[in-house]
C-alpha positions as CSV (number, residue, x, y, z in Angstrom):
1,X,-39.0,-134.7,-11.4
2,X,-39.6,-134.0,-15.3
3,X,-36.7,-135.5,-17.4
4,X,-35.1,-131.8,-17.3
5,X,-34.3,-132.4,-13.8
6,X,-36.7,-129.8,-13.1
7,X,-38.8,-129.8,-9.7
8,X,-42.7,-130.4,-9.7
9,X,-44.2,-127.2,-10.7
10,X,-48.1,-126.3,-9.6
11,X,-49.7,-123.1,-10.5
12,X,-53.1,-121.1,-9.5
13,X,-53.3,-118.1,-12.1
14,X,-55.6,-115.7,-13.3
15,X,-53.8,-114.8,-16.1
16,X,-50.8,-116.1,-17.9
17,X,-47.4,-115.3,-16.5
18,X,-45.5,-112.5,-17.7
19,X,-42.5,-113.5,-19.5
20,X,-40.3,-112.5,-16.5
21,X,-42.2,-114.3,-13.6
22,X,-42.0,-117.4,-16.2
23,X,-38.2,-116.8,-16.3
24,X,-37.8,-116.2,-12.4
25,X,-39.7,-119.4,-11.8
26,X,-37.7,-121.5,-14.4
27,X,-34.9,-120.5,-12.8
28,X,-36.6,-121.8,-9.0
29,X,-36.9,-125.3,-10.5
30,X,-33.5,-125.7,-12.4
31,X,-32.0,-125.5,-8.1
32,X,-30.6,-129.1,-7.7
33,X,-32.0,-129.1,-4.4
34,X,-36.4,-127.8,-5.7
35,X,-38.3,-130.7,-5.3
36,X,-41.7,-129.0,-5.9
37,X,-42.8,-125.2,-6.4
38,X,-46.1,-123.8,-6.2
39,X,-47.3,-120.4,-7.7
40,X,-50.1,-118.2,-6.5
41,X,-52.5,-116.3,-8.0
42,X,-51.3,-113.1,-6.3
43,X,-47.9,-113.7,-8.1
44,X,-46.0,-110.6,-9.0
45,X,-41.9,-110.1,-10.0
46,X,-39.8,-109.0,-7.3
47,X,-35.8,-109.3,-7.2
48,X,-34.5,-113.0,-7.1
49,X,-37.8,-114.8,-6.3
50,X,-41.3,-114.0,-7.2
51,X,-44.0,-112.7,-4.0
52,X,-46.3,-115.4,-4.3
53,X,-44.0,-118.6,-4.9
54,X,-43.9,-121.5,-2.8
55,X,-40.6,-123.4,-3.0
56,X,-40.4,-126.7,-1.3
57,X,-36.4,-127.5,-1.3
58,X,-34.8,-130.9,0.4
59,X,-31.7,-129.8,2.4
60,X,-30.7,-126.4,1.8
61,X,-32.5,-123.3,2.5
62,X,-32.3,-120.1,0.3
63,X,-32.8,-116.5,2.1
64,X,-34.1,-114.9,-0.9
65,X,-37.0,-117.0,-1.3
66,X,-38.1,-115.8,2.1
67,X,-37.3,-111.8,1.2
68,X,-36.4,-109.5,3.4
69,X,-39.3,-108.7,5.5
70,X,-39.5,-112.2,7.4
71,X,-42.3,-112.7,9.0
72,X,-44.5,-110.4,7.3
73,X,-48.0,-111.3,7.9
74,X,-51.6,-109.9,9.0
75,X,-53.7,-109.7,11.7
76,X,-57.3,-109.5,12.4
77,X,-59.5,-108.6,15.7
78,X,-63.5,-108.2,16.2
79,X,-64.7,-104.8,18.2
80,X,-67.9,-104.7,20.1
81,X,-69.1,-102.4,17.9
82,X,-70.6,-101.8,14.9
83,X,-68.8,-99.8,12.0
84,X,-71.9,-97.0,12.1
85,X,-69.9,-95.7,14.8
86,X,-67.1,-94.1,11.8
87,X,-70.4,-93.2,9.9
88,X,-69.9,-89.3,10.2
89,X,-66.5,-87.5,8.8
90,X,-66.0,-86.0,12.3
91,X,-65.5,-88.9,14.4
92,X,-63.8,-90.8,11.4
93,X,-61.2,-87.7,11.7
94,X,-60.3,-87.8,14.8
95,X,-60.1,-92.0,14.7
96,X,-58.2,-91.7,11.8
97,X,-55.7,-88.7,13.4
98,X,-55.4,-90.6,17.1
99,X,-53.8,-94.0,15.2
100,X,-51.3,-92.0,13.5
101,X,-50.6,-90.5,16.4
102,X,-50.7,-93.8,18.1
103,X,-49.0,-96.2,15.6
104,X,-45.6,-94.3,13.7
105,X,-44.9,-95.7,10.8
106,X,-41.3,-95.5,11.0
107,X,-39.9,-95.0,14.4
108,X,-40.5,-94.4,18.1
109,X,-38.6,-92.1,20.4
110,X,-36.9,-93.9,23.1
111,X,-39.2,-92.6,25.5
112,X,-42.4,-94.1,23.6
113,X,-40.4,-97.0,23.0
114,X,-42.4,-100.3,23.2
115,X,-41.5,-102.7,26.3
116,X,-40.3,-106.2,24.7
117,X,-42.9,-109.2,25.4
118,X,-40.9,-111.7,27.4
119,X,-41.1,-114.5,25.1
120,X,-39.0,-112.2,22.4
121,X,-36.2,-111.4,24.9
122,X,-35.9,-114.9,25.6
123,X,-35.0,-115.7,22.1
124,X,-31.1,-115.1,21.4
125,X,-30.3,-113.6,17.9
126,X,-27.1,-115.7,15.9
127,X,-24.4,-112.9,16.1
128,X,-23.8,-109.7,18.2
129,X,-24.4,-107.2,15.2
130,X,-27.3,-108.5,14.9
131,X,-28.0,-108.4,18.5
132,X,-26.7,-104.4,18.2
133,X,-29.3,-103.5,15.7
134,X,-32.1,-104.8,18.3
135,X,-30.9,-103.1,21.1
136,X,-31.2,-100.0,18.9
137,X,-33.5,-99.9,15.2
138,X,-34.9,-103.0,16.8
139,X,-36.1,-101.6,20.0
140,X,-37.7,-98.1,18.2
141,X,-39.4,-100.0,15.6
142,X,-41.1,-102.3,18.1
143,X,-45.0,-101.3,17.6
144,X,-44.3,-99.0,14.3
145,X,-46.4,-99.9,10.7
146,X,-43.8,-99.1,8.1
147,X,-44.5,-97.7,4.6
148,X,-45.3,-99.2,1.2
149,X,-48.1,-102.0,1.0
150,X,-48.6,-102.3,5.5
151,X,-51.6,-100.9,6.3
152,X,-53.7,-100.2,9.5
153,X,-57.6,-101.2,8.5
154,X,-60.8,-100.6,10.1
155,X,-63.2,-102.5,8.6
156,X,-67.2,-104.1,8.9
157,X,-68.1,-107.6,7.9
158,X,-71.1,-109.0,6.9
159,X,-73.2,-107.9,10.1
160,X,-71.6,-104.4,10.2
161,X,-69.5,-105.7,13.3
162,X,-66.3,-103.7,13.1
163,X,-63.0,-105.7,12.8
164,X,-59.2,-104.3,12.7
165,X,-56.7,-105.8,9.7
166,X,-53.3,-105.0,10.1
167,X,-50.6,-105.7,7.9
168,X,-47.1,-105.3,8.4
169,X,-43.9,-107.1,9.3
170,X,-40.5,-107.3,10.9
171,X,-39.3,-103.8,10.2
172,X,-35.6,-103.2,9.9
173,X,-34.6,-106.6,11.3
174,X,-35.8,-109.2,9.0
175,X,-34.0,-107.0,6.5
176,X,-30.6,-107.0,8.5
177,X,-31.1,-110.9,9.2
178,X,-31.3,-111.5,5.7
179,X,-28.6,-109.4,4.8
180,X,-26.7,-110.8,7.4
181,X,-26.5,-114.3,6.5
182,X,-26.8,-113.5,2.8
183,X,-23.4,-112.4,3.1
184,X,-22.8,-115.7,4.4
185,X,-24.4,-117.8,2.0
186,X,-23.3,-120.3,-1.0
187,X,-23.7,-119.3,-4.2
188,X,-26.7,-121.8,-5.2
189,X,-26.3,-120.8,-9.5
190,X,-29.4,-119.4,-10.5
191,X,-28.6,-116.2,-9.0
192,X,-29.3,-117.3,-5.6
193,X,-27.8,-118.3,-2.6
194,X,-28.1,-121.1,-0.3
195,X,-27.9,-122.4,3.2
196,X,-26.7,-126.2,4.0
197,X,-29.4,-126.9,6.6
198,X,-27.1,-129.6,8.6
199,X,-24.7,-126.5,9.0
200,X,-23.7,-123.8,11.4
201,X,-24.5,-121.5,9.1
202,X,-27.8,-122.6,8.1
203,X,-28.8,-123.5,11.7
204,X,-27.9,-119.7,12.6
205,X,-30.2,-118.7,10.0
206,X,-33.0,-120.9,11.2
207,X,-32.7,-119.5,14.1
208,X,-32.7,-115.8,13.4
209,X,-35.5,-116.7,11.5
210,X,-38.1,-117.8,13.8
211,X,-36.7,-114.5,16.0
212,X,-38.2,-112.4,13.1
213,X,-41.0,-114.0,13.2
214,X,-41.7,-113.4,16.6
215,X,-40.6,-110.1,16.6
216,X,-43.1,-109.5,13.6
217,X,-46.0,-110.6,15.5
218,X,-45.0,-108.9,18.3
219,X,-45.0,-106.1,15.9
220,X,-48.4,-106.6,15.2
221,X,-49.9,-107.2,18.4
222,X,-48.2,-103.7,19.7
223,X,-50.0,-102.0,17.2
224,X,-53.6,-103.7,18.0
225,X,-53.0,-102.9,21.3
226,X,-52.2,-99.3,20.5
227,X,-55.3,-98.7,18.1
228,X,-57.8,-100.7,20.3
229,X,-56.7,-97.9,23.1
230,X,-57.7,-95.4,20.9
231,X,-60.8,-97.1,19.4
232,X,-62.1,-97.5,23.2
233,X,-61.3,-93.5,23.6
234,X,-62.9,-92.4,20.5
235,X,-66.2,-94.9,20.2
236,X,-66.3,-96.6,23.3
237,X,-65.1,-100.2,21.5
238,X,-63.0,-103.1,23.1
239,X,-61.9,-106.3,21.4
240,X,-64.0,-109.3,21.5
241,X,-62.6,-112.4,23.2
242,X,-61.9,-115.1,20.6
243,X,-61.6,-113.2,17.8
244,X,-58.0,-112.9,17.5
245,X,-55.9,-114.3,14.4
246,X,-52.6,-113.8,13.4
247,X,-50.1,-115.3,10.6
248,X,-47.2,-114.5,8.4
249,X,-46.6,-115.0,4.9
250,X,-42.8,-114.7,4.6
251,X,-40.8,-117.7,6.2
252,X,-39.0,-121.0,6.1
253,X,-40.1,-124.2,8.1
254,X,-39.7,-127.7,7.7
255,X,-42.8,-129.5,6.6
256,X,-43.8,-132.9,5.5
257,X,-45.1,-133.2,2.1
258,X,-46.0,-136.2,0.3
259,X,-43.7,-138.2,2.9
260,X,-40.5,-136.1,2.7
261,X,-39.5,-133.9,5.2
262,X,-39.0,-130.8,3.0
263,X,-37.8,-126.8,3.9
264,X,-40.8,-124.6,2.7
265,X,-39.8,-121.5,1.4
266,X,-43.1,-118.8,1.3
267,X,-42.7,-115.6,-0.1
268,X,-45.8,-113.5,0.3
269,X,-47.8,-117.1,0.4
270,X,-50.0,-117.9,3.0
271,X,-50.1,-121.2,5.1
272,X,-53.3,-122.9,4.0
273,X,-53.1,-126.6,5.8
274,X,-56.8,-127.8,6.1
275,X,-58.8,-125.7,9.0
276,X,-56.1,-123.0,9.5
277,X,-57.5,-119.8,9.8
278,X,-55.9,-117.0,7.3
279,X,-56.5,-113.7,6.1
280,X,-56.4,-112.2,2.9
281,X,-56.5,-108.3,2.2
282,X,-57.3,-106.9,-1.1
283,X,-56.2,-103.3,-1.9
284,X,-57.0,-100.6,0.3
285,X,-60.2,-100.3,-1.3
286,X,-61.8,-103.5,-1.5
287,X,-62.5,-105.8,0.1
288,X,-61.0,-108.1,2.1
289,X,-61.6,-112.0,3.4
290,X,-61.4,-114.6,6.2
291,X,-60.2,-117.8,4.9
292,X,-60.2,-121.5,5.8
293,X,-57.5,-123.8,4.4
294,X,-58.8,-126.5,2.6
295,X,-54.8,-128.6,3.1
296,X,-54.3,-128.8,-0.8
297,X,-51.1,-130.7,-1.2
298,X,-50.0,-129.3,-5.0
299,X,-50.1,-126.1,-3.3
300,X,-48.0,-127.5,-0.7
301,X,-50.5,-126.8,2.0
302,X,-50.1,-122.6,0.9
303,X,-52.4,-119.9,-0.6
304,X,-52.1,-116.5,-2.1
305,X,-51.5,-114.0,0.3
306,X,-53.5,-110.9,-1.0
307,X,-54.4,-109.4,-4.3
308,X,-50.6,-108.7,-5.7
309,X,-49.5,-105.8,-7.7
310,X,-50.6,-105.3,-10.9
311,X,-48.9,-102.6,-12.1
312,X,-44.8,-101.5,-10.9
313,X,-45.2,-98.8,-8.3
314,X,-43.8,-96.7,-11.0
315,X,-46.0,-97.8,-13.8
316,X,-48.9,-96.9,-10.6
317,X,-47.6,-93.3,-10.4
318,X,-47.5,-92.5,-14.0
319,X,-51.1,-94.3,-14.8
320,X,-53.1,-93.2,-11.6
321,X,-54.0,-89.6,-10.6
322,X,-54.9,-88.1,-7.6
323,X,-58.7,-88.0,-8.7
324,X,-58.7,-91.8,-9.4
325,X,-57.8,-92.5,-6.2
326,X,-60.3,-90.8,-4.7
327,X,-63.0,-92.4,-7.2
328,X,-61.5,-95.6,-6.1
329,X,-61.8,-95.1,-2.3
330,X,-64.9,-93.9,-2.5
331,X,-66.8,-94.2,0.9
332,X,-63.5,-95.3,2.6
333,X,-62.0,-92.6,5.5
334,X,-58.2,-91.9,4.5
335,X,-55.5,-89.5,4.8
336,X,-56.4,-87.3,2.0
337,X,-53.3,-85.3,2.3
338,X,-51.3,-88.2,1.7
339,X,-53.6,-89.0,-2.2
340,X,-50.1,-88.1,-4.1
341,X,-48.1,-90.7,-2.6
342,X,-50.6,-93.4,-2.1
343,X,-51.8,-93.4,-5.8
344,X,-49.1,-96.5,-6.1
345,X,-51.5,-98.1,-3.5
346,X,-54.1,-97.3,-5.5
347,X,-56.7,-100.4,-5.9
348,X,-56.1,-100.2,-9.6
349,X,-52.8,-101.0,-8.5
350,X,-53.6,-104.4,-8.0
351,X,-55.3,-107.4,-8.9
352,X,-58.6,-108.3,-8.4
353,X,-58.9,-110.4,-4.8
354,X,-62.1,-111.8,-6.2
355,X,-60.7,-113.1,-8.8
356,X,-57.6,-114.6,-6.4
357,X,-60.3,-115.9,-4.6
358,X,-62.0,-117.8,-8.2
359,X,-58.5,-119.2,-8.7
360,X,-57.4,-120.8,-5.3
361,X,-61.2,-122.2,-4.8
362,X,-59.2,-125.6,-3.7
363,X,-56.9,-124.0,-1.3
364,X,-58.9,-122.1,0.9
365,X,-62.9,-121.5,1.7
366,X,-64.3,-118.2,2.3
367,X,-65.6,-117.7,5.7
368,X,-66.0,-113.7,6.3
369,X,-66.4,-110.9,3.9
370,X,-65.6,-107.6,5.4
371,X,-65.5,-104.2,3.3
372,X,-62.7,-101.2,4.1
373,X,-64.1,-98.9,6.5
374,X,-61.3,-96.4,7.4
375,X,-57.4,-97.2,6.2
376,X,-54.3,-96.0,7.9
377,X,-50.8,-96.2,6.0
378,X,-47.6,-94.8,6.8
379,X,-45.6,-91.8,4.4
């Protein structure tokens, strides 16, 4: 601790912080329970906490430095395949068409509803409204990509094998846990909340926690399963054994750091401890990279969890036409119907994941390169 009583502060940037991430981040360390913070080059304002902050906290935890969509993460997959096979417009159509059809990106009907894995119905949720809302939003959201930055990805690495990326989270539940026990929650000053860890209440939250998370990679896997279906339909490709990773980038969990037991807060920041495998997307047009964590312990074991926003998705709209998006996806398949809305996804949008990459060199290692192919996102 500084002799402001402030926690230990670590930062990876590529650029200096605008005046009101400096402020947001200020006001992470001033918590009298922050023992150490760590900021990532992807970081970005958002309400209440930064995407791309690490907070490291002794007792207490504090839901809005895990957001609303807990559990958020990515997965990746290898196909048998290589990516010539979505060389001509035709058969990159009808790919393109079959996982929309495939993978909604809001809801299911109740017909087409997804059957619940059987480790996910064996985990109990902390209250009956909550228990409600995943008999019902729950249950037709199960397998469904959601709008905004979640993305379906096809994608060839540096052999032209094809690989699947998807992105996307815990849908309408994270959101309602959070709100849920928000409404429960301390005040913490700051403008946050908190949780007493050794309580009811913050035990509740735990727990609802880790049910997001595995409902959000039960998410995910649905939806592999879904476009590998149509993949093997359209070009003949299955997954490759082996080839499977998964992780989130939105959670709490209690880690050891510098010999303290300590609650880690991520909030769009990847885990990174040395030989984890990880995943981090650029924008829809770039591309995108298999990482390695290298266990860097001022990052509190944690890297950047994409290329972060650049501009506002407002600012994105009002700078960004239709025709530079399509000069920016050049030689990627998309929706071109959807080029109004998605010019807030635009890659000028966003960061440069290179230079992400040049500022975390000692949290993770590059192990695969793989460029955009064919992207998928929801209206």
């Amino acid at each position: 601790m500084t002799e402001r009583n402030e926690a230990m502060l670590s930062t990876w940037l590529i650029e200096p912080m605008e005046a009101a991430v400096a402020a947001a981040i200020e006001r992470l360390r001033r918590l009298e329970d922050a023992a150490h913070i760590a900021v990532m080059p992807d970081v970005h304002l958002t309400s209440d906490v930064c995407v791309g902050t690490v907070l490291a906290t002794r007792r207490c935890v504090y839901p809005q430095a895990v957001g609303g969509d807990i559990g958020c993460g990515m997965l990746a997959v290898a196909f048998d395949v290589d990516a010539t096979r979505l060389a001509d417009a035709t058969t990159a159509g009808r790919v393109l068409a079959a996982i929309g059809e495939a993978v909604p990106p809001l809801r299911r009907s109740r017909q087409h509803a997804v059957p619940w894995p059987a480790a996910l119905r064996e985990l109990p949720l902390s209250h009956g409204s909550l228990e409600a809302i995943a008999g019902d939003e729950g249950t037709l959201q199960l397998g469904t990509l959601g709008s905004g930055n979640h993305f379906i990805e096809l994608q060839a690495d540096e052999e032209d094998r094809l690989w699947l990326m998807i992105h996307s989270g815990s849908r309408a539940m994270g959101q309602a846990i959070g709100d849920h026990h928000l409404a429960r929650a301390e005040p913490a000053g700051q403008g946050l909340k908190r949780l007493a860890t050794e309580t009811a209440a913050g035990q509740q939250y735990l727990q609802d926690v880790a049910w997001a998370r595995a409902y959000a990679a039960a998410n995910r896997a649905a939806m592999a399963v879904s476009v590998a279906q149509e993949l093997e339909r359209a070009i003949s490709a299955t997954p490759r054994e082996g080839t499977w990773v998964s992780i989130d980038h939105n959670h709490v969990v209690q880690e050891r750091h510098g010999g303290r037991l300590l609650w880690v807060h991520r909030k769009g920041a990847m885990p990174a401890s040395a030989g984890t495998a990880g995943l981090l997307p650029g924008s829809m047009g770039t591309a995108s990279f298999h990482v390695e964590g290298r266990g860097c312990a001022a990052a509190l074991d944690s890297s950047a969890h994409g290329a972060g926003r650049r501009l506002s998705r407002e600012k994105a709209r009002g700078k960004i036409s239709r025709s530079d998006l399509h000069q920016q996806m050049r030689g990627v398949w998309f929706d071109y119907r959807m080029a109004t809305e998605l010019r807030e996804e635009a890659p000028a949008a966003y960061k440069d994941i290179r230079a992400v990459l040049r500022a975390q060199r000692e949290l993770v290692k590059v192990t695969r390169t793989l460029r955009p192919v064919l992207n998928y996102k929801g209206r």
